[in-house]
N, C-alpha and C positions, 0 to 999 in steps of 0.2 A: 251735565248728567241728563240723559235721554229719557223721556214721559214714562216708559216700561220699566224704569231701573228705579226712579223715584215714586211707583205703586207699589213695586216687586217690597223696597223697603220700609215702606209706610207701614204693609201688611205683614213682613216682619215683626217691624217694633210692635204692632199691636198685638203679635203672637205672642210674645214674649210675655207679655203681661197676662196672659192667660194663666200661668202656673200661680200667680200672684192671686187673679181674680177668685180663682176656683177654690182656692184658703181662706179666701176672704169670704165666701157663698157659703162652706162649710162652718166659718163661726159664724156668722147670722143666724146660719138656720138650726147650728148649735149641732153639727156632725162631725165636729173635732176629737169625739170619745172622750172616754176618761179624765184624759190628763189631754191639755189642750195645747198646754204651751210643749209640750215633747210633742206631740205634732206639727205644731208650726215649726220648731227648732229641727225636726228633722226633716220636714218637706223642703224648709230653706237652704239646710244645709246639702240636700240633694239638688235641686235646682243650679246650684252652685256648680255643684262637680257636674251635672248636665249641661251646663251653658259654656263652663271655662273645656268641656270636651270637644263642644260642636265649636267650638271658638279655636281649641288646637286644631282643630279637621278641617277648616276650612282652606287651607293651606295646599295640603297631600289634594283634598276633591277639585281647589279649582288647576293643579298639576295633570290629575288623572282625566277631568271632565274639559281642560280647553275653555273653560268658561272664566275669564279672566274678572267678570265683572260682581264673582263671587268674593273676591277678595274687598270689595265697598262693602260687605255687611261684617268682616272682622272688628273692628271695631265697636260694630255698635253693639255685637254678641258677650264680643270683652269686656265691656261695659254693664250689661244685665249681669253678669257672672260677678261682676263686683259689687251691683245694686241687692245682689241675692245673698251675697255672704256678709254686707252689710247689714240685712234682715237677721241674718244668721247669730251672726255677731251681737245685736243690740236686743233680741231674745233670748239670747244667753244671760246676757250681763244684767239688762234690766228686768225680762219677767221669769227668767230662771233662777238669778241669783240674785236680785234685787240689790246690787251692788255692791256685795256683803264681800270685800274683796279678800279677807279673810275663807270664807268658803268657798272663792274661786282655787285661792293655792291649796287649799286640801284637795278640792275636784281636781286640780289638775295633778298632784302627787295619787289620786287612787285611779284616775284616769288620763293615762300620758298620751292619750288620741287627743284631749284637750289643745294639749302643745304643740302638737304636730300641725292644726285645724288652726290656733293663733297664730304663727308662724306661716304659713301661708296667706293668711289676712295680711299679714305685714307685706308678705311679699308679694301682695297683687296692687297694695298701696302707689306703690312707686309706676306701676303699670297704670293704672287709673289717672294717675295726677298728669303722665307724662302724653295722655293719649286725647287732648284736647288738641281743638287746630293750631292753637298758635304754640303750645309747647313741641308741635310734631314739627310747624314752620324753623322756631330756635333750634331745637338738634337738627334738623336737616342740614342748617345754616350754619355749624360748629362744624361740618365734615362726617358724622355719624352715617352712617348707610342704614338710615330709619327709612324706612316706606310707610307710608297712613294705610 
């Protein structure tokens, strides 16, 4: 990997943690409003669908734009998109619902975007676990037409 491609990404991943930082600045200095954790819950839950979008897009931009070396940052974008809905996920459960999982099945019978939101969690699971080097190295190695 060439000196320009290994900045271009450094300075990536450290963007990435911006959305994180900036949630983090607002509870310090206590600019999370009202209700604090429906802020966190839903800035993470949007981060989410922002990262797993620029994460689908990368794809069609490095087609459209000839820039092949857009495709080395899929990964790591896929990755935040899972780090953020893990955020999502574990403020739900733990400071929204204090693990009262009794009031999680009523939440999800008065609110079925619940289910929809856990359902996806599962199914970016399997994306997360399989997008490490050596799980990309084994499916390549079974025949799968995986690309890293």
């Amino acid at each position: 990997m060439n000196f320009e491609l290994k900045i271009a990404k450094a300075v990536a991943f450290a963007a990435c943690f911006i959305p994180l930082g900036l949630l983090a600045w607002d509870g310090y200095t206590g600019n999370l409003g009202a209700n604090p954790i429906e802020v966190v819950t839903r800035s993470t839950g949007a981060w989410t669908l922002i990262f797993l979008l620029i994460t689908l897009a990368v794809t069609p931009l490095r087609k459209l734009s000839g820039w092949n070396g857009l495709i080395k940052f899929r990964r790591m974008l896929g990755l935040f998109a899972f780090f953020y809905v893990c955020l999502h996920f574990t403020t739900y459960i733990w400071l929204d619902q204090f693990f009262d999982f009794a009031a999680i099945v009523k939440d999800v019978a008065k609110r079925p975007f619940i289910t929809v939101g856990f359902a996806s969690f599962v199914l970016l699971i399997p994306l997360a676990v399989t997008s490490t080097g050596g799980m990309v190295r084994r499916l390549a190695n079974t025949g799968s037409n995986c690309t890293a």
